[in-house]
C-alpha positions as CSV (number, residue, x, y, z in Angstrom):
1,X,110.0,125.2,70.7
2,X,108.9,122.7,73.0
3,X,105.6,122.6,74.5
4,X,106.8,122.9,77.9
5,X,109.2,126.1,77.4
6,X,108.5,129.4,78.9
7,X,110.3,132.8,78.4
8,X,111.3,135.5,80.7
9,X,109.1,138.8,80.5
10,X,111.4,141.2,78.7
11,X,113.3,143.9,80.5
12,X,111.8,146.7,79.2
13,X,108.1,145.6,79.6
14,X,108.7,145.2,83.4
15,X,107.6,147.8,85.8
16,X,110.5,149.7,86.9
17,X,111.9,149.4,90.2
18,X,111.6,153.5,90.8
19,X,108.0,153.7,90.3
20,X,106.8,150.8,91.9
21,X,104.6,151.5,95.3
22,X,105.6,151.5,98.6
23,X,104.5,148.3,100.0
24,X,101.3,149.1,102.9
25,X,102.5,148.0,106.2
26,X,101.1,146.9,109.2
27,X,97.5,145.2,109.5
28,X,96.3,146.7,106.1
29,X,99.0,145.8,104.3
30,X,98.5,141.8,105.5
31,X,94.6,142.2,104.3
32,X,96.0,143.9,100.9
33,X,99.4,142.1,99.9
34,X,99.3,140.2,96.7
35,X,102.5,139.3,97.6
36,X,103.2,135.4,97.7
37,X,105.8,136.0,100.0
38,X,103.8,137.1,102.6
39,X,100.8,135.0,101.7
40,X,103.0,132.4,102.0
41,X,104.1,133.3,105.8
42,X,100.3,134.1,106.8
43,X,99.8,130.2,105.7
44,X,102.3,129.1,107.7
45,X,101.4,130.8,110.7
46,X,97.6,130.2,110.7
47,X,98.1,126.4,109.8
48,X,100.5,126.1,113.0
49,X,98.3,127.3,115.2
50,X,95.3,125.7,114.3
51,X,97.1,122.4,113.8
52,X,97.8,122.7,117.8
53,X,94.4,122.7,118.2
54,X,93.7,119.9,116.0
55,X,96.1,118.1,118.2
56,X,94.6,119.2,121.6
57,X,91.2,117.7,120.2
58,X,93.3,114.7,119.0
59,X,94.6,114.1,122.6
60,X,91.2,114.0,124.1
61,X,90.1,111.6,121.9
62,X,93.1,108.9,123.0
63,X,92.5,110.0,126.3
64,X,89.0,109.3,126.2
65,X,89.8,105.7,124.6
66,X,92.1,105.3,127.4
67,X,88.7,104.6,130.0
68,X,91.2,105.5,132.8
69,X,88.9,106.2,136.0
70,X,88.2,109.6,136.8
71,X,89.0,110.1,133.3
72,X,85.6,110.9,131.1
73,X,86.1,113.9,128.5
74,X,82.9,113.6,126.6
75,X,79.2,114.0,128.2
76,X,78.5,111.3,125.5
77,X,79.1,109.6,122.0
78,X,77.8,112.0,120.2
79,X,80.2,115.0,121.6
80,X,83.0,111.7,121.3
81,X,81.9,111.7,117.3
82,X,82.0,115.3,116.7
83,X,85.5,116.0,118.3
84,X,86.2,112.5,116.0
85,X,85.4,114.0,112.9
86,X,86.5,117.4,113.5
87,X,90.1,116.0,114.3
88,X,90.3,114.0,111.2
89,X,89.4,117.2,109.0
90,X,91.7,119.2,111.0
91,X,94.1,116.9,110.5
92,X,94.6,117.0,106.7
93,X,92.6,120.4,105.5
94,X,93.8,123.0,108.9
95,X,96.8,121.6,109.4
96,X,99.5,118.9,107.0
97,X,97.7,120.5,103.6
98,X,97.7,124.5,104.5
99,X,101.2,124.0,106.0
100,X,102.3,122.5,102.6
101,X,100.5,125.4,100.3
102,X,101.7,128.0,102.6
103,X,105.6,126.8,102.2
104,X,104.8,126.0,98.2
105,X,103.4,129.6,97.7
106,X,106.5,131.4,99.3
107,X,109.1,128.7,97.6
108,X,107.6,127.8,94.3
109,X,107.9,131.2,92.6
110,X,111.6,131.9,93.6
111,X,112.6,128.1,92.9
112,X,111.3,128.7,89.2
113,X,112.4,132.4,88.8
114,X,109.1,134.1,88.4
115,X,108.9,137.5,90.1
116,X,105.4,136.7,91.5
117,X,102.3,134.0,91.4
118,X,100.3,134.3,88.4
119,X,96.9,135.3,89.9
120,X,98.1,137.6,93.3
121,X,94.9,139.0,94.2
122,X,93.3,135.1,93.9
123,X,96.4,133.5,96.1
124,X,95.7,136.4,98.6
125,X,92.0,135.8,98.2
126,X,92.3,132.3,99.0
127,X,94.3,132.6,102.1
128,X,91.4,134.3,103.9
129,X,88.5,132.5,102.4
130,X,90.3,129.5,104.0
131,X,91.1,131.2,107.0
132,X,87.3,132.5,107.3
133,X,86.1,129.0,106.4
134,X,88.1,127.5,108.9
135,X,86.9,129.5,111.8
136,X,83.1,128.8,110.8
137,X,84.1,125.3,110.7
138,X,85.3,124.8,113.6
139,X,82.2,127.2,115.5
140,X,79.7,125.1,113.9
141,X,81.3,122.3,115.6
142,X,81.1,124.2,119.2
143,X,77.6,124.6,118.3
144,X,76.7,121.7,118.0
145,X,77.4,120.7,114.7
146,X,79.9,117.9,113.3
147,X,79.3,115.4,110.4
148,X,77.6,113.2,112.9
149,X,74.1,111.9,113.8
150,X,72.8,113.7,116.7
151,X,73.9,117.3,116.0
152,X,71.9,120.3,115.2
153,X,70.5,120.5,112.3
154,X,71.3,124.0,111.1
155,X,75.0,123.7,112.7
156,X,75.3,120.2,111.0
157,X,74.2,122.2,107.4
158,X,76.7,125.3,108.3
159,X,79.5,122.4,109.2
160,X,78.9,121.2,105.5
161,X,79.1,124.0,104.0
162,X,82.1,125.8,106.0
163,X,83.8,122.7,105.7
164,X,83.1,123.0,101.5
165,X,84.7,126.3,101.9
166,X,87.9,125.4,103.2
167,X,87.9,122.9,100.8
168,X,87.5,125.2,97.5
169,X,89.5,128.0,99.4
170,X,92.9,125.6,99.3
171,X,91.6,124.2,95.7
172,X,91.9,128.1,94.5
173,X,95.9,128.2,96.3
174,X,96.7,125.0,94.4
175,X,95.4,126.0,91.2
176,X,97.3,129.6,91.7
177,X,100.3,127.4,91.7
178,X,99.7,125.6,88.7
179,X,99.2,128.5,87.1
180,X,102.2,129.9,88.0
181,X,104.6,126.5,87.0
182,X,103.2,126.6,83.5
183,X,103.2,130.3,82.8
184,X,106.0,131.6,84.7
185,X,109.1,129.5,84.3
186,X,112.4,130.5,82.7
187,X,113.8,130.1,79.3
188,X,115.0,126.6,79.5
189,X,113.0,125.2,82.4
190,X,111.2,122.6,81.0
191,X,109.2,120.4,83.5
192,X,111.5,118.3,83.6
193,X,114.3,120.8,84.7
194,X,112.3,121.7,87.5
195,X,113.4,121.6,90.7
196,X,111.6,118.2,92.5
197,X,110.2,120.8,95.3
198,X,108.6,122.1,92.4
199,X,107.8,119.0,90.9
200,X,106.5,117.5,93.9
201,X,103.8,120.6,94.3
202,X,102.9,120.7,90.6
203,X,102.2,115.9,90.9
204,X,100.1,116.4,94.4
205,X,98.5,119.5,93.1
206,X,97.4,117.8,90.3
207,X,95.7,115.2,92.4
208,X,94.2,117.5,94.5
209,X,92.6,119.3,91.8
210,X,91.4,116.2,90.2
211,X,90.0,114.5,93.7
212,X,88.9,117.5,95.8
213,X,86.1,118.3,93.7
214,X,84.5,114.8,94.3
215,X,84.7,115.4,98.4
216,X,83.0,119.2,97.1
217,X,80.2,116.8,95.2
218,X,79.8,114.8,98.4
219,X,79.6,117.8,100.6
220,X,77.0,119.3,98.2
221,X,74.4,116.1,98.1
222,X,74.6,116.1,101.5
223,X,73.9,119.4,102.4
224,X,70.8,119.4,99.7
225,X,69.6,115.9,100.9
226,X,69.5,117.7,104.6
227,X,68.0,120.2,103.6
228,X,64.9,118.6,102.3
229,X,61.9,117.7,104.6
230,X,63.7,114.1,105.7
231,X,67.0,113.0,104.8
232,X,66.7,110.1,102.1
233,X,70.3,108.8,102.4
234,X,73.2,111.2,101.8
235,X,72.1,113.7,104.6
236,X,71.2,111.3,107.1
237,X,73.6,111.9,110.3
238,X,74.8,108.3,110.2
239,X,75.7,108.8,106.8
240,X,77.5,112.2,106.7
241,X,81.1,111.4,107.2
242,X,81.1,108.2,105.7
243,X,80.7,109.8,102.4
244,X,83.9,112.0,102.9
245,X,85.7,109.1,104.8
246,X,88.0,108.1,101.9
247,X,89.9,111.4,101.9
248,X,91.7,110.4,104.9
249,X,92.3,106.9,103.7
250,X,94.7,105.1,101.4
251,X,95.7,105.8,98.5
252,X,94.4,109.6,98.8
253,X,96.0,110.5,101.8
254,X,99.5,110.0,100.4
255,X,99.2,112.9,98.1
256,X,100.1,114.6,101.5
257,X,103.4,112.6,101.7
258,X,104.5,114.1,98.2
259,X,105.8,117.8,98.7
260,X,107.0,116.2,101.7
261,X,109.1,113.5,99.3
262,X,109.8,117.0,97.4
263,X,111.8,118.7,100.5
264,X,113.9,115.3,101.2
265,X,115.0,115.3,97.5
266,X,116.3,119.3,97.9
267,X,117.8,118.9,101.1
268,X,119.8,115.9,100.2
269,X,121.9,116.4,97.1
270,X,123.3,119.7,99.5
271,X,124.2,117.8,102.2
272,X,125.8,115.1,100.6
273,X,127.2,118.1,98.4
274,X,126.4,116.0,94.5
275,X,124.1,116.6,92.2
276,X,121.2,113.8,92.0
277,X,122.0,111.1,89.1
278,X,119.2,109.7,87.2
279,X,116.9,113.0,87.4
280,X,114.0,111.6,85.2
281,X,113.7,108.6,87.3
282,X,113.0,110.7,90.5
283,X,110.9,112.6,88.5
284,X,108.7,109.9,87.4
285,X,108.8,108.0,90.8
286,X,107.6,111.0,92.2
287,X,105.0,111.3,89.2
288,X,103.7,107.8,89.8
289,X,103.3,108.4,93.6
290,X,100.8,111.0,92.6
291,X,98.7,108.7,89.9
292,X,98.6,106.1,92.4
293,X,97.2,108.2,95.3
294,X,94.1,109.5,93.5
295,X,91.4,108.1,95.4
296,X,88.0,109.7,94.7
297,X,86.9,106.3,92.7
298,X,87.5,104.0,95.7
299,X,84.5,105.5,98.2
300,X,82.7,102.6,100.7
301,X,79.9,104.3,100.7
302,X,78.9,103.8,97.1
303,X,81.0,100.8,96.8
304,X,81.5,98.5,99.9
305,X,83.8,96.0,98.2
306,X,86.2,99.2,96.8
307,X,88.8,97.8,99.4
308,X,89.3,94.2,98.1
309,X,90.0,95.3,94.4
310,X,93.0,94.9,92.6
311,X,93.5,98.3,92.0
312,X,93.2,99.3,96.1
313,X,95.7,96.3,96.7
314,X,98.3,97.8,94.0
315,X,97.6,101.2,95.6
316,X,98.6,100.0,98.4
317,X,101.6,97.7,98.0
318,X,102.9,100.8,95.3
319,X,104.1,103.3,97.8
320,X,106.2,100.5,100.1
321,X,108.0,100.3,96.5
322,X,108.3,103.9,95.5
323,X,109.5,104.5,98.9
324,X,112.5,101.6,98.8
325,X,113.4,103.4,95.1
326,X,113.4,106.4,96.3
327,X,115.7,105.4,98.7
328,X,117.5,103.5,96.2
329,X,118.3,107.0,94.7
330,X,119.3,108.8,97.8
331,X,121.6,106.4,98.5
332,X,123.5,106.4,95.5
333,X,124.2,110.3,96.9
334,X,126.3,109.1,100.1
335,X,128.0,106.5,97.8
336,X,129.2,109.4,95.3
337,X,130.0,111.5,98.2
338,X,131.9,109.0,99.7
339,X,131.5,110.9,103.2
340,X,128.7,111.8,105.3
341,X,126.0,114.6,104.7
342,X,126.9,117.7,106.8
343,X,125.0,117.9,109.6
344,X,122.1,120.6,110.3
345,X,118.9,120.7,111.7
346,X,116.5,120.9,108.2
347,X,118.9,117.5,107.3
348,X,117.7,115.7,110.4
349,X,114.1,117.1,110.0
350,X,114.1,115.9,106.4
351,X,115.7,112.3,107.5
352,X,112.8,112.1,110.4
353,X,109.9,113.0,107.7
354,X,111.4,109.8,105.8
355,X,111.7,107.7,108.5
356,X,108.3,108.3,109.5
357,X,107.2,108.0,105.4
358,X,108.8,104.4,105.7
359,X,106.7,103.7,108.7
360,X,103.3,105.1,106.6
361,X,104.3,103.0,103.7
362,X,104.7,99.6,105.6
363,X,101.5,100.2,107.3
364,X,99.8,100.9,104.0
365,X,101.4,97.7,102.4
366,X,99.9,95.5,105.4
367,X,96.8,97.3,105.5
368,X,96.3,96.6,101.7
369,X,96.7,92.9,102.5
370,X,94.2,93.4,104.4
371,X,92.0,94.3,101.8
372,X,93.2,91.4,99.4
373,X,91.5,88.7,101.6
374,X,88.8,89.1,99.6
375,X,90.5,88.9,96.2
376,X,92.2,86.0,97.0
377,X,89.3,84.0,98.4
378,X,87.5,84.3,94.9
379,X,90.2,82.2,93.5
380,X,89.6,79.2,96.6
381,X,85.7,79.6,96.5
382,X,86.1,75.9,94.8
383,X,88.3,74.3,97.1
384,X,86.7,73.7,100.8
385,X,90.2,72.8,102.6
386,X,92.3,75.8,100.9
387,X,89.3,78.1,101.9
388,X,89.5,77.1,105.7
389,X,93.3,77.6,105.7
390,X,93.1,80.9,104.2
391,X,90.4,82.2,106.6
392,X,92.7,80.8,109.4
393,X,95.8,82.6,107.9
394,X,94.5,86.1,106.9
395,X,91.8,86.4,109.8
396,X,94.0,89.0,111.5
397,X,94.5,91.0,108.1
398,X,90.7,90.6,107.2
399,X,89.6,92.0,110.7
400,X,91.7,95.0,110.1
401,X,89.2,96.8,108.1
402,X,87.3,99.7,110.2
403,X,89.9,99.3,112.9
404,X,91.9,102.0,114.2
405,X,94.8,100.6,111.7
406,X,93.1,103.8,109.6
407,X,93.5,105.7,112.1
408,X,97.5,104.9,112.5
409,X,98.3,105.3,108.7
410,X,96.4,109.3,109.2
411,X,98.1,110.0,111.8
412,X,101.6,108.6,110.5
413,X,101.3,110.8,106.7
414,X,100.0,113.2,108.4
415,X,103.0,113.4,110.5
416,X,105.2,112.8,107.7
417,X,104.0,115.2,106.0
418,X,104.1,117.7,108.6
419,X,108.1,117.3,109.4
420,X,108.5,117.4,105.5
421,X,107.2,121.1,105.5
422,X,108.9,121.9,108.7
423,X,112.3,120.7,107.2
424,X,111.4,123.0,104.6
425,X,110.8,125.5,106.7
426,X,114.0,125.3,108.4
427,X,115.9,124.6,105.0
428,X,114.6,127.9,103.3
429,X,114.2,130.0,106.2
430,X,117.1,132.1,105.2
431,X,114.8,132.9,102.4
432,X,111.3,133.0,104.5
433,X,112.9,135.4,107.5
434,X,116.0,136.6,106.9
435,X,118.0,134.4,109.5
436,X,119.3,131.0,109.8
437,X,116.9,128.6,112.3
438,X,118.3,127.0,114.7
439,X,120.0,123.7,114.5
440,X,120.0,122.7,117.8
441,X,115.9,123.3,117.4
442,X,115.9,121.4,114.2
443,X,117.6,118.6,116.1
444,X,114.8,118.6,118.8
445,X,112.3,118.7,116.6
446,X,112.9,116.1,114.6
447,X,113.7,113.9,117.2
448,X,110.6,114.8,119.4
449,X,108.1,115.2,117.0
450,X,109.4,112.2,114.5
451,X,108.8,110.0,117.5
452,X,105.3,111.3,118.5
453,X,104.0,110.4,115.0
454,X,105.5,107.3,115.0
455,X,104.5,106.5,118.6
456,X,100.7,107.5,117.2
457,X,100.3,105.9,114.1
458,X,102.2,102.5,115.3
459,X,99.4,102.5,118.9
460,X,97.4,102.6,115.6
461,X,98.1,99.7,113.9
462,X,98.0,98.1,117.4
463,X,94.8,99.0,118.5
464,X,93.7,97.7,115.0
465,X,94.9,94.0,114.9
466,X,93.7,94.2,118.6
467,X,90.4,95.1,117.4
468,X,89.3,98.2,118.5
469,X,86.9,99.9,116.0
470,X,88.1,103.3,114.1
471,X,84.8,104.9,114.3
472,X,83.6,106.1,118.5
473,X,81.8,103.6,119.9
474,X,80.4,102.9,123.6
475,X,82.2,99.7,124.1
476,X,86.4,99.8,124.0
477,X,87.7,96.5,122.9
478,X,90.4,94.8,125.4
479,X,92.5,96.3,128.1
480,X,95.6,96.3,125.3
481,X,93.7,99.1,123.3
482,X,93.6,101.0,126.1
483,X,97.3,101.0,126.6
484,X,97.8,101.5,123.0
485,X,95.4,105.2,123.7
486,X,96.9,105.9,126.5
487,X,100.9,106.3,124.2
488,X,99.2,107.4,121.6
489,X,98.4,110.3,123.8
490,X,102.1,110.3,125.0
491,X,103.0,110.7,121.2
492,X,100.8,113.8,120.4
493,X,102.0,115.3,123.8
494,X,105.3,114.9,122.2
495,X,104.1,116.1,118.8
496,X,102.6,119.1,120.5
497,X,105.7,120.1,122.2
498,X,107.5,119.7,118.5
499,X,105.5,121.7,117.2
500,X,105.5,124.5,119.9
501,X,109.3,124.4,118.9
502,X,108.8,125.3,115.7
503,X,106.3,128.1,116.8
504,X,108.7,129.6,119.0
505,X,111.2,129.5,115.9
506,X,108.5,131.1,113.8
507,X,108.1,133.9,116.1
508,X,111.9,134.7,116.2
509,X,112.6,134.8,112.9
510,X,109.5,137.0,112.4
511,X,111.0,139.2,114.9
512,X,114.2,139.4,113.2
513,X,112.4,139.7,109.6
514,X,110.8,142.8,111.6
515,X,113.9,144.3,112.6
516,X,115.2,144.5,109.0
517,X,117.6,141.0,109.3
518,X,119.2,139.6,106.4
519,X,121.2,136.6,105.6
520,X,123.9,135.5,103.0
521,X,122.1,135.0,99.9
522,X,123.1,130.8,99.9
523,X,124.6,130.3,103.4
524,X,124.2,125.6,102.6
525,X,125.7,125.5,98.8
526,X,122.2,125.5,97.1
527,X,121.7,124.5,93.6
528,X,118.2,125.5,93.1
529,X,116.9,129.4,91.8
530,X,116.0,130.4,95.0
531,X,119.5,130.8,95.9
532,X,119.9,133.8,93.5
533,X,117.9,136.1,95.4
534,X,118.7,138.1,98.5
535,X,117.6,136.6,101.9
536,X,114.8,137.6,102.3
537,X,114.3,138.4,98.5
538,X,113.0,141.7,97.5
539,X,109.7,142.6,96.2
540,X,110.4,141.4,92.7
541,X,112.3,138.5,94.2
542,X,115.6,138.4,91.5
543,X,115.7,141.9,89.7
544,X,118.5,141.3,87.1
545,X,120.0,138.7,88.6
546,X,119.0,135.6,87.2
547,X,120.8,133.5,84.5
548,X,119.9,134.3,81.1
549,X,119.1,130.2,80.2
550,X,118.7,127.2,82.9
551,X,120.0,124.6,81.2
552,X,120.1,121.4,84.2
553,X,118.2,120.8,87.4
554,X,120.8,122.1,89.2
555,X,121.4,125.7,87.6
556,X,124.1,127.2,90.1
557,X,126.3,124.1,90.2
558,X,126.5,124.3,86.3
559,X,128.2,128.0,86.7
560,X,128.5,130.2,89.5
561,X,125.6,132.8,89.7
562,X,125.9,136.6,89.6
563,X,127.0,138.4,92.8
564,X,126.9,134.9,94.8
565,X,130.5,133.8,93.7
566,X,131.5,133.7,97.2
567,X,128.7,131.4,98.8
568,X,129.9,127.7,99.2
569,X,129.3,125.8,96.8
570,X,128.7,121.5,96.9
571,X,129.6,121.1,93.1
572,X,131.5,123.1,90.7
């Protein structure tokens, strides 16, 4: 026996269907369930609606760069720096990162064929820590608070420590996950039989579990540093947020991008209607996405020159290749298939979350030339001449550190990461509510919102070889940056009417989940475990109804499952 193989809990030691409890409904049964199903759904939901208003404070701040007369949102810079920070925490921890653990924890466990997560009450725990946490967080901003200089003391101490609490809150989700990968698989699922959803989850968990506790660290020395009679260094107001800066920064923002990479890699092989060759090569591209995005050792606060080492340079020049391999892979789908992928809304969400992944991956490859200025001028510190014409050559890259080019590479992972969960959501949405979404709002969405992140994070990379600064600042830096505000407003207008698409899509098919709906068990030709179950699955998700061994990555195109004979298929 392998290290990495699990077994099914025997038949006879399982609860029996008869005596099991009648779930609690309404209100109590949300505050109660243990169920990852609908934990799953209450992360969704929450993480859509406070991502809109991420993205309304997000619009201010381009319209505020704008300097449009008649135009001035902020009393002054310190309001301008709290909404600043606030949007970039929103950004990753209320909005890409929750959206991503809620669609793991309702897809994970039926994709693997456990009956549950591994710790119920702790995934249900979680979800409302995180929830609470994220409601004190933002407060103690309306209060005054904010990683900034300027604010409130005591709000500035309850902003640390709320924002802590979201932090360990999604920490608790991931490592309910985990938990659940190793402990819970199949007879014959090794790790490397898992599905690349699954995969994907398990590499980014990994890093977040490994990284997160640093930003925790950071969060904890500042809060006791503020707390003392004067703020040495760490507490200091100037000092706050440039401590958790490198979270939303390259490499470590990329282990957003992953589960995103996950949902592209399901969704294709079933359009294209072929299995994906070379299974351990994904695998490990995948795997190697997630080693290079760890970036807790690469902090500017402790280490100025952490952005002109080789290892930030590799980081990132690495994804720009994983991406073009990945790609290499997908490829070799349509050229097997010999015909075009069937058309449906999850495939163009899934195609705009990796066009928009391209876009984040060239941006990170200039932006880490960028940091190798400095690298390369150690090796023409001798030569007078070859110095000069270096300067002159990568003066344009150089200045691109603390410009907005941060800013665009967020905002375009962000949004990749985003349509990647959406294009789950549409892709297992038979399973999450019981009805097929919409392709025509697929369509839109893609379209709409693919373009508002792209529209965002390229004004990005404008503003930054124009100069304009990333952090708030009383002085704007030419007329062009301006411009470049004033469409990267269009583009989260456009990424705000995306994503009230995909609320309103939400909202039906809870509707329909409410009214009893149910849909055929594998209406696309899946190849994956989920596919077994009912849509929407049961309590215990499978019952009996699972294969007795997985022996491939693709399970029901190796042999036709039970009761599900007459679903379409896309390989025999």
């Amino acid at each position: 026996m392998t290290a990495t193989e699990t077994h099914a809990v025997p038949a006879e030691h399982a609860a029996p269907a008869e005596h099991a409890a009648a779930p609690v409904r309404g209100p109590a049964g949300l505050l109660s369930s243990g169920d990852h199903k609908t934990v799953g759904r209450l992360w969704i939901v929450s993480s859509l609606l406070l991502g809109a208003f991420v993205l309304v404070c997000g619009l201010l701040l381009h319209l505020e760069r704008t300097a449009l007369p008649g135009i001035d949102v902020f009393p002054g810079i310190t309001s301008f720096r709290q909404v600043f920070t606030l949007y970039r925490i929103g950004a990753v921890f209320l909005l890409a990162m929750p959206l991503l653990i809620g669609l793991a924890t309702y897809v994970v466990p039926l994709q693997i064929g456990a009956r549950g997560v591994a710790f119920p009450r702790a995934a249900s725990a979680a979800f409302w820590v995180w929830l609470t946490g994220a409601g004190i967080l933002i407060s103690s901003w309306a209060i005054g608070g904010g990683l900034v200089a300027g604010g409130e003391q005591r709000a500035v101490e309850l902003s640390l420590l709320s924002f802590a609490m979201v932090v360990v809150a999604q920490l608790a989700a991931v490592a309910v996950l985990l938990t659940t990968m190793a402990t819970q698989r199949p007879r014959g699922m090794s790790l490397e039989r898992m599905p690349i959803f699954s995969w994907s989850v398990l590499v980014a968990g990994a890093v977040w579990l490994l990284s997160l506790p640093v930003l925790v660290a950071n969060l904890a020395i500042s809060w006791v540093d503020l707390r003392g009679p004067d703020a040495v260094r760490y507490g200091a107001g100037q000092h706050l947020f440039d401590q958790v800066s490198w979270v939303f920064e390259q490499p470590q923002v990329f282990a957003l991008a992953i589960p995103a990479i996950g949902v592209v890699g399901e969704i294709l092989p079933v359009a294209f209607g072929t299995p994906q060759r070379r299974w351990g090569v994904m695998l490990s591209l995948v795997g190697l996405a997630g080693a290079f995005s760890f970036g807790a050792d690469l902090q500017r606060f402790f280490s100025p020159a952490a952005q002109t080492t080789p290892l930030y340079v590799i980081g990132g020049i690495l994804p720009a290749l994983l991406v073009v391999a990945l790609l290499g892979g997908w490829a070799d789908l349509g050229r097997r298939a010999r015909r075009l992928p069937r058309p449906s809304g999850h495939l163009a969400l899934a195609l705009s979350a990796l066009g928009v992944l391209v876009f984040a991956a060239i941006a990170a490859f200039i932006r880490s030339l960028g940091g190798a200025v400095g690298f390369l001028r150690s090796f023409a510190r001798h030569n007078e001449t070859w110095q000069s014409d270096l300067d002159r050559a990568l003066a344009p890259l150089d200045g691109l550190r603390g410009t907005m080019a941060a800013a665009g590479l967020l905002d375009l992972v962000v949004a990749a990461a985003v349509l990647g969960a959406v294009a789950g959501l549409f892709y297992w949405s038979p399973k999450i509510f019981g009805r097929k979404a919409s392709h025509a709002a697929g369509f839109a969405v893609a379209g709409i919102l693919g373009a508002g992140g792209v529209l965002v994070g390229a004004m990005g990379l404008v503003a930054g070889f124009l100069g304009q600064p990333d952090r708030p600042s009383q002085n704007f830096s030419s007329v062009g940056a301006e411009v470049a505000a004033a469409l990267s407003a269009v583009g989260v207008i456009g990424i705000l009417l995306g994503l009230a698409i995909v609320m309103i899509s939400v909202v039906r098919g809870a509707a329909e989940l409410a009214r009893g709906a149910s849909s055929v068990p594998d209406p696309w030709g899946g190849y994956t475990l989920e596919w077994v179950a009912a849509s929407p699955p049961p309590a215990d998700n499978f019952a009996d109804r699972l294969p007795a061994t997985v022996r491939s990555p693709h399970p029901l195109w190796e042999a036709p499952a039970p009761d599900v004979a007459d679903a379409p298929r896309g390989a025999q």
